[in-house]
C-alpha positions in Angstrom: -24.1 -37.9 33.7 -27.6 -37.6 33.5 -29.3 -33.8 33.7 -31.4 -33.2 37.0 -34.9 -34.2 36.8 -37.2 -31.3 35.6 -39.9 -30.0 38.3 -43.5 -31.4 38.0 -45.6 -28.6 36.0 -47.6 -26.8 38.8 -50.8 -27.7 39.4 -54.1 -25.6 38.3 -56.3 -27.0 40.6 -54.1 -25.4 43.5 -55.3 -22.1 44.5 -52.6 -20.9 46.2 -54.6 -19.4 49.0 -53.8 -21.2 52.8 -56.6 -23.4 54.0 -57.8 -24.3 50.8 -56.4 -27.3 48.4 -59.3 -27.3 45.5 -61.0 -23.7 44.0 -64.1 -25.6 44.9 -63.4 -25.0 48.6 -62.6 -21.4 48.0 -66.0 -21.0 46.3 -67.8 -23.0 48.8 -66.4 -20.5 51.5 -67.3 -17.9 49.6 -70.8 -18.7 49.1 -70.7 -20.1 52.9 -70.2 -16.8 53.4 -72.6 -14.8 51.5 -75.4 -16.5 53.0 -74.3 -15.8 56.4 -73.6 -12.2 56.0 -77.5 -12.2 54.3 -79.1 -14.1 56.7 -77.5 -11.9 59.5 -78.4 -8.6 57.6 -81.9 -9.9 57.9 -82.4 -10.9 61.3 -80.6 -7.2 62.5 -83.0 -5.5 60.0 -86.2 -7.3 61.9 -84.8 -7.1 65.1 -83.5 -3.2 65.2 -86.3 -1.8 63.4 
């Protein structure tokens, strides 16, 4: 009989976070982000003071 096939090792480009296949996505989001929350902070700062 021959043994049962060993899993593939996992893979390190998977991030293991839902929505997102590559860590470059996850950083992209990130930085997506950070520029949004800025730009907002801005336009509330000019428009409330």
């Amino acid at each position: 009989m021959n043994p049962p096939p060993t899993p593939p090792p996992p893979d390190d480009q998977d991030p293991g976070v839902p929505g997102f296949r590559t860590w470059g996505g996850v950083y992209g989001f990130v930085f997506i982000s950070f520029v949004l929350v800025v730009v907002a902070l801005t336009i509330f700062t000019r428009a409330l003071s």
